[in-house]
C-alpha positions in Angstrom: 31.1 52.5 44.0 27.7 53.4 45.8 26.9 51.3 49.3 24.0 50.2 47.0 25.6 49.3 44.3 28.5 47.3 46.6 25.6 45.5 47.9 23.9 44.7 45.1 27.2 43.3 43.3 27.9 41.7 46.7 24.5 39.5 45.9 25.0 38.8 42.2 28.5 37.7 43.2 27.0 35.0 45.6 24.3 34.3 43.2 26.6 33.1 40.3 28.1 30.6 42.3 27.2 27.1 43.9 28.7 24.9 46.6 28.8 21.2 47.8 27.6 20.9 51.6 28.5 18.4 54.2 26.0 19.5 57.1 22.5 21.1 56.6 23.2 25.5 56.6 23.9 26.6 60.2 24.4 30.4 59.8 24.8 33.3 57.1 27.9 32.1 55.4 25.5 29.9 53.3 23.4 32.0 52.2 22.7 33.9 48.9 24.2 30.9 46.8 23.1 30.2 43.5 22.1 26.9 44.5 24.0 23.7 45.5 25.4 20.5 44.4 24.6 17.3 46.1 26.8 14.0 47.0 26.0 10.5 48.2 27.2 12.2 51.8 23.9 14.3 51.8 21.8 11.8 51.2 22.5 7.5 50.6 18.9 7.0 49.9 16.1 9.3 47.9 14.5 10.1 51.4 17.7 11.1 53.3 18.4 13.2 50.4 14.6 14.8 50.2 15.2 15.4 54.1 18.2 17.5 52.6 16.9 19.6 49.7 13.5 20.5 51.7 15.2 21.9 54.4 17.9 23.5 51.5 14.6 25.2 49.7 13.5 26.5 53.0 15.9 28.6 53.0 15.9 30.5 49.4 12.7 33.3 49.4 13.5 34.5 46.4 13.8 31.6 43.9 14.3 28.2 44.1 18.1 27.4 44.6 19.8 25.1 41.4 20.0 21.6 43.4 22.1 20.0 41.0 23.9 16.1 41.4 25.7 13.7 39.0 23.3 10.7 38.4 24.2 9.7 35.1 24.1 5.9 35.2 26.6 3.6 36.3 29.5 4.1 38.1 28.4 7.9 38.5 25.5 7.7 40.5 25.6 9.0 43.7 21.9 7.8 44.3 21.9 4.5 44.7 18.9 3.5 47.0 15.5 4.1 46.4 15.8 4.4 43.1 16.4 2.8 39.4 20.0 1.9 38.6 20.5 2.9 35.4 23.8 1.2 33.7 26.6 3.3 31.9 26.0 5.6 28.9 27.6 3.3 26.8 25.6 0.5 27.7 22.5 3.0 26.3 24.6 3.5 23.3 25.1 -0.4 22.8 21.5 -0.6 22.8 21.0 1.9 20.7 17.3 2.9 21.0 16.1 6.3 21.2 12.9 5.8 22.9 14.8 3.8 25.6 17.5 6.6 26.0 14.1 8.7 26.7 12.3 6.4 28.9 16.0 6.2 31.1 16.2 9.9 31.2 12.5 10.2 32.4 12.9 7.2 34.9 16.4 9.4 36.3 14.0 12.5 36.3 11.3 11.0 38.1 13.9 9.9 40.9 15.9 13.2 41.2 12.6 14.9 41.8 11.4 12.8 44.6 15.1 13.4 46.1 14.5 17.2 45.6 17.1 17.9 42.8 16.5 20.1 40.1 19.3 20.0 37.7 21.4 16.7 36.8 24.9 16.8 35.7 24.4 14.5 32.7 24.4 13.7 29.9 28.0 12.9 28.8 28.3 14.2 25.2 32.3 13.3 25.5 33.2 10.6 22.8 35.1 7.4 23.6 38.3 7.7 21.9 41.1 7.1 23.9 41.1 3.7 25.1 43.4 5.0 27.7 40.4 7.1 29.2 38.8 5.9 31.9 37.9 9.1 33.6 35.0 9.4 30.8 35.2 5.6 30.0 31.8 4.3 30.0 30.3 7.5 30.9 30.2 8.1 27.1 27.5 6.9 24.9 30.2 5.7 22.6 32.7 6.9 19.6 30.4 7.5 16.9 29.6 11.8 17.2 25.9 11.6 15.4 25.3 8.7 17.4 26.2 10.4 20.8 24.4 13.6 19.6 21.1 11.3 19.3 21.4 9.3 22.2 22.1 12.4 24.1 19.2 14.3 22.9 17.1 11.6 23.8 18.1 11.4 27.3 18.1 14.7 28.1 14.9 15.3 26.5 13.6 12.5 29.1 15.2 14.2 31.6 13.5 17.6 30.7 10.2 15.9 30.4 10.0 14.3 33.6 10.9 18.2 35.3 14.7 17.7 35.5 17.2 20.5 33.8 19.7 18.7 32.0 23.5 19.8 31.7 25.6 18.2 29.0 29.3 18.2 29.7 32.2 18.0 29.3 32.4 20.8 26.5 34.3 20.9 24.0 35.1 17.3 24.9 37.0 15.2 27.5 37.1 11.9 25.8 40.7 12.1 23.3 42.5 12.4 26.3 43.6 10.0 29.2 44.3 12.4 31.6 41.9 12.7 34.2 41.3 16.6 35.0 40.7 15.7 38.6 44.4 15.0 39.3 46.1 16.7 36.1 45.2 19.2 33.3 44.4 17.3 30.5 45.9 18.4 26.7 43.6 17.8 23.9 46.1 19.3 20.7 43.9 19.2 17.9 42.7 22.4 15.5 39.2 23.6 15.6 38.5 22.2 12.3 39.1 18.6 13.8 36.9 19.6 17.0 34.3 21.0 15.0 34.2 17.7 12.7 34.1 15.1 15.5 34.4 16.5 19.7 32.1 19.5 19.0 28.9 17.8 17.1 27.0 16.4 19.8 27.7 19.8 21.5 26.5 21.2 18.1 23.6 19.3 18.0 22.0 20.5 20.9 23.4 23.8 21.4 21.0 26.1 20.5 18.1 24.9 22.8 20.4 23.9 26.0 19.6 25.1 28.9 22.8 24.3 30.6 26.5 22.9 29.8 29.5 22.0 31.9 32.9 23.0 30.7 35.9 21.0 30.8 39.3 21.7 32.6 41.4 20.4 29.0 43.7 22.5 27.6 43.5 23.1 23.3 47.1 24.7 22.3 45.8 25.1 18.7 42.7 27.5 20.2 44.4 29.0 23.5 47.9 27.9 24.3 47.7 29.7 27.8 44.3 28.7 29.1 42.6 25.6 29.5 38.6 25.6 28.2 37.0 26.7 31.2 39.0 29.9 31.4 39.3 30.7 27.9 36.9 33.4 26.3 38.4 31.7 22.6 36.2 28.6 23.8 33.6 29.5 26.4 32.6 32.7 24.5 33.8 32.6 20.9 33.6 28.8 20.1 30.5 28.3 22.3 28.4 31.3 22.4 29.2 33.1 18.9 29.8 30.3 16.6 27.5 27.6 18.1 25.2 29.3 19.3 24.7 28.9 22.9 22.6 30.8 24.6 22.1 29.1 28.6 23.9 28.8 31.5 27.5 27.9 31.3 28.5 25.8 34.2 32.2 25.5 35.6 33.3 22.1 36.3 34.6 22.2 40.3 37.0 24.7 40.3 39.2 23.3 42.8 40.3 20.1 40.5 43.8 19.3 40.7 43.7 20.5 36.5 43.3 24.3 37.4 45.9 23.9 40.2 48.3 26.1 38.8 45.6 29.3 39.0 44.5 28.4 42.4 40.0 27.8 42.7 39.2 31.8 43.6 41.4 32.9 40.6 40.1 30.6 38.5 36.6 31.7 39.4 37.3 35.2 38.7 38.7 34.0 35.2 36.1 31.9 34.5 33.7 34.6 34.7 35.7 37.1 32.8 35.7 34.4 30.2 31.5 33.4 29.7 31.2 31.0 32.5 28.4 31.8 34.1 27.8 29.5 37.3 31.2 28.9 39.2 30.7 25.7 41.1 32.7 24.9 44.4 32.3 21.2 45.6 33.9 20.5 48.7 35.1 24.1 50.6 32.5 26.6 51.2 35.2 28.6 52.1 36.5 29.1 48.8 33.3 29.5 47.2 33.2 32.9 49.8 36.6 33.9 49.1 35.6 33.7 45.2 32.8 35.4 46.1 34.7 38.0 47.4 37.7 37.8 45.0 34.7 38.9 42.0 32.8 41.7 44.3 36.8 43.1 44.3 37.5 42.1 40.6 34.1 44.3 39.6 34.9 47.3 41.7 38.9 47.3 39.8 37.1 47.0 36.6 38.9 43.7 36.1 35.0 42.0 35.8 32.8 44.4 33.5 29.2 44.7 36.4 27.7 43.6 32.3 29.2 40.7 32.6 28.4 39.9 36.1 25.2 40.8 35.7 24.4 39.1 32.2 25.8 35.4 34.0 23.3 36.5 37.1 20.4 37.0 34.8 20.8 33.7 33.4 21.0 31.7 36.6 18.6 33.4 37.9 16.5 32.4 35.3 17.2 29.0 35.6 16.2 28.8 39.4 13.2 30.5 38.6 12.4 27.4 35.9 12.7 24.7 38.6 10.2 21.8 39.3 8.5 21.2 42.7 9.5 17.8 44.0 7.8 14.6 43.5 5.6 12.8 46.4 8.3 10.3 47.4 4.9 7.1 47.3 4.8 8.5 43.5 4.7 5.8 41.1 7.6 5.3 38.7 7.3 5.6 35.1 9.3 3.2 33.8 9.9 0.4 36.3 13.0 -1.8 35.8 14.4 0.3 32.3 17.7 -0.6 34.0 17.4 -4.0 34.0 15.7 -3.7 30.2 19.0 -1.7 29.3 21.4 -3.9 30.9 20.3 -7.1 28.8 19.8 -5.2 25.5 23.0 -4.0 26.2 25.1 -7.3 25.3 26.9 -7.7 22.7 27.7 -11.0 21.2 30.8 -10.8 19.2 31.3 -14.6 18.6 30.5 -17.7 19.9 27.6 -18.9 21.7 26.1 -16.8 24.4 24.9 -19.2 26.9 26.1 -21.3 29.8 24.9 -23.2 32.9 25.6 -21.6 36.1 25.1 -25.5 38.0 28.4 -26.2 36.0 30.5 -23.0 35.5 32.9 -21.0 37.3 33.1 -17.0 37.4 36.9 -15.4 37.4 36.4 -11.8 37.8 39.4 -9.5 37.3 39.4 -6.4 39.3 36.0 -6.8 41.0 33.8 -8.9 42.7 31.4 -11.4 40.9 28.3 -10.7 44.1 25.9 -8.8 41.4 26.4 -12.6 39.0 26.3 -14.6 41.9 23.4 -13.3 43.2 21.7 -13.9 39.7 22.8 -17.6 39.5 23.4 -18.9 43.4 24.9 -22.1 42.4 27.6 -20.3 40.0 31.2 -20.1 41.7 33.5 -17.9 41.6 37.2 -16.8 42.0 38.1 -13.3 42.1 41.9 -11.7 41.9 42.8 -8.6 41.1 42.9 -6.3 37.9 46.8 -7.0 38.0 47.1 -10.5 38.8 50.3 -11.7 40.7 51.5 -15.0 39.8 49.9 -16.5 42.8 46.5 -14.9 42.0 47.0 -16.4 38.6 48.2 -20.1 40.1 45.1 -19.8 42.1 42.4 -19.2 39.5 44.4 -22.2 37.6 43.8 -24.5 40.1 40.4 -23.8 41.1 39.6 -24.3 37.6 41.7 -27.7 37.2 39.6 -28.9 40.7 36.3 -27.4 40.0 35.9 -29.2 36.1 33.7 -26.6 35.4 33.5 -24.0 32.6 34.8 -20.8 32.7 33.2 -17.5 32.6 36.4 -14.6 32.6 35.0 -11.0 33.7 37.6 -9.2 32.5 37.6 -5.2 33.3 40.1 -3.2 31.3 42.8 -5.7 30.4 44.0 -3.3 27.8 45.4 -1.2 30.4 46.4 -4.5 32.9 49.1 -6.5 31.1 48.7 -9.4 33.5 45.4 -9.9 33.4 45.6 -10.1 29.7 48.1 -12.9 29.8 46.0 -14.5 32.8 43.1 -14.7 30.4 45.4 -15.9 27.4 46.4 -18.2 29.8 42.8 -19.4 30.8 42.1 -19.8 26.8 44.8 -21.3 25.8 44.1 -24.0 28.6 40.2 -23.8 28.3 39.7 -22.9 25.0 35.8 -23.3 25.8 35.6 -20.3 28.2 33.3 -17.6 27.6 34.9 -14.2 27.6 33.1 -10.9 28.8 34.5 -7.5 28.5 32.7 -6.0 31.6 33.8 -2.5 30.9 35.0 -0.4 28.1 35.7 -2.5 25.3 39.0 -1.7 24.1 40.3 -5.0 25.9 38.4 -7.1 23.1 41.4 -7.1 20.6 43.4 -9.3 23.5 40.6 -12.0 23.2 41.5 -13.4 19.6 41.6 -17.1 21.2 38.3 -16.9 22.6 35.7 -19.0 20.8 32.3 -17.0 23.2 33.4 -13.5 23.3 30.5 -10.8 24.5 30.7 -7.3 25.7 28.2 -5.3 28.2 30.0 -1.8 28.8 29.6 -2.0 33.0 29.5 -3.9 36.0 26.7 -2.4 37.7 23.9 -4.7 38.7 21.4 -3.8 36.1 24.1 -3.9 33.9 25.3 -7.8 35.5 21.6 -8.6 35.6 21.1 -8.0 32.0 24.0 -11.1 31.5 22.6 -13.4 33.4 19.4 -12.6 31.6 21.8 -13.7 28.2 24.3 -16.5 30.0 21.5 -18.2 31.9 18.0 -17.0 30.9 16.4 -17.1 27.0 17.4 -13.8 26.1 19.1 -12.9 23.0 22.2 -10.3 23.0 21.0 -7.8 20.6 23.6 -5.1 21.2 26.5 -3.2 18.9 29.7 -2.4 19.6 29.0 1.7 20.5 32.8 2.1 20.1 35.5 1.8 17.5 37.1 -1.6 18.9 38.7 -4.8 16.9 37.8 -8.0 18.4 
């Protein structure tokens, strides 16, 4: 190989992949990266994180750099001041408007631009269908495919008109499985007829105007026994590209997740290429995101990589620098002030009962959280917190502060499906106070527990927009006008 052509592969090997940073770039070894992916430690407020990007941009002459971040709504949010908290996915789903979804994705848009991003890691197009899941969880818009597929659409489509490249992941799907790629490789064992009739269709949907996808570290035995998704050219290439059409920039999830362990992050980045990934993304160790870097210039050069398929994966990222938005003025006015809020109380779902109560004379129990967001709504409300998993004494406790208090109970239950004690604390609690309003604060697979409960509502996150939109139904005049987004017997 030529000097020129070592150099040139050299640069198109840096330029297909993107790092997480912990200090503004001091030196060469950042340079020539495709871009870079952002985290609550850059940046806790939309200013800190401008001060970030600009200085970021200063340093690409050539294009733009891809500043990409996860700021999906809810618990995946990594900015949370300065902006509009948006609740979960599924809270969107429950409320099931289109023109909200929109508004929400424009609202997110119009924040990541005054931060400097470019590119959001979101929407989820996973479906909710292992209750066991709560790695996806609420991050998904809910169980129903078509419904996903719209409610995805619409987001992103706000997110694309308010200047902000959306990137749906997890394809083809992290949401039949409990395993949580971060810490283990996930094994979704189904045929392609059974992804293509349910996992692949909001992937489907949108597939053919994408810009940008994430791949998932989950292995499918029935496609590729011996590679999970990200590394397998029978799903990133065949299933994605050939048969569904896509035709953008196929984004790694972080190579070095516990799920790829066994190929080690630089092998897996030289796979993931050979396979159709085309941006290799490296969150937390520059260093590896050089050595893989390196690994490809080598992999090239021993005809491992064909220079085609390097190049074809540059080409597209390049493009997709090139296609960035300025950022915002950070005095700009929002678009859609307090959607979050709007989403949170359209969000609630009534499954029985009566949705109202008096804060002057009832009593929050909240099971593996705090109640400050409800408190703060309703002052005079008290509250008694344990954890998820109760011990008897947390249990004798909440007992007795209801038997002293006399006041009604309001159980926040998160996930008692998956917390055997806190189920039988809140059977408990009913069976006692059979007037107690039940709310499943998270995904609602837990509702089947709460047969005994007369007042039984759902809101799919305890975020405060998400808390605020209760309080708007427990204490305020609004009605609870949401649907179940998920399979779930109550």
């Amino acid at each position: 190989m030529s000097e020129v052509r070592a150099t040139e592969v050299a640069e198109k090997a840096r330029g297909i992949i993107m790092t997480g940073l912990t200090d503004l770039p001091a030196g060469r070894e950042q340079a020539g990266f495709a871009g870079h992916v952002l985290f609550s430690r850059n940046g806790a407020s939309v200013a800190e994180l401008r001060f970030f990007t600009d200085m970021l941009r200063a340093e690409y002459l050539d294009a733009p750099p891809i500043l990409a971040i996860d700021q999906e709504g809810g618990t995946v949010a990594r900015l949370q001041q300065g902006v509009e908290l948006i609740p979960s996915m599924m809270a969107l789903g429950a409320a099931g408007d289109l023109e909200l979804a929109q508004r929400a994705g424009e609202q997110t848009a119009f924040d990541l631009r005054r931060a400097g991003c470019t590119l959001d890691f979101a929407p989820v197009l996973d479906l909710a269908l292992d209750p066991g899941n709560t790695v996806i969880g609420t991050r998904s818009f809910g169980s129903g495919p078509q419904n996903v597929a719209a409610m995805g659409a619409a987001f992103a489509a706000g997110l694309a008109r308010g200047g902000i490249t959306p990137c749906y992941k997890h394809f083809p799907g992290h949401g039949a499985t409990s395993v949580d790629s971060h810490h283990a490789l996930p094994v979704l064992d189904v045929d392609e007829a059974t992804l293509l009739a349910r996992d692949l269709i909001p992937f489907a949907a949108v597939a053919l105007e994408a810009s940008a996808f994430m791949s998932a570290h989950v292995l499918l035995p029935q496609l590729d026994p011996q590679r999970p998704a990200t590394l397998s050219r029978r799903i990133a290439t065949e299933l994605l590209r050939t048969k569904l059409g896509f035709k953008g920039v196929l984004v790694t999830d972080c190579l070095e997740m516990d799920a790829l362990a066994a190929y080690g992050p630089v092998e897996a980045a030289v796979d993931a290429l050979i396979a159709g990934a085309d941006l290799l993304l490296f969150s937390h160790r520059i260093e590896l995101a050089i050595a893989a870097a390196v690994a490809i210039e080598s992999a090239v050069e021993e005809g491992r990589v064909p220079l085609e398929r390097l190049e074809e994966a540059y080409a597209r990222v390049f493009l997709l620098r090139e296609s960035a938005s300025l950022p915002l003025p950070l005095d700009e006015s929002a678009p859609h002030p307090n959607v979050g809020r709007e989403i949170g109380r359209r969000a609630v779902t009534l499954l029985r009962g009566v949705p109202e109560a008096d804060p002057v004379t009832s009593i929050a129990i909240s099971f593996g959280g705090d109640a400050a967001a409800l408190q703060h709504e309703a002052p005079v409300l008290s509250v008694v917190c344990a954890p998820a998993d109760p011990a008897p004494e947390d249990i004798d406790r909440i007992l007795a502060a209801l038997s002293q208090s006399g006041r009604r109970a309001i159980v926040l239950a998160r996930r008692a499906h998956l917390h055997p004690a806190q189920a039988q604390a809140i059977a408990t609690i009913l069976q006692l106070y059979p007037d107690a309003v039940v709310v499943s604060l998270m995904e609602p697979f837990d509702l089947q527990l709460f047969a005994a409960a007369r007042h039984l509502l759902a809101t799919y996150g305890d975020d405060a927009p998400s808390i605020g939109g209760l309080a708007d139904v427990l204490f305020g005049n609004s009605l609870p006008t949401g649907q179940l987004p998920v399979v779930a017997s109550s």
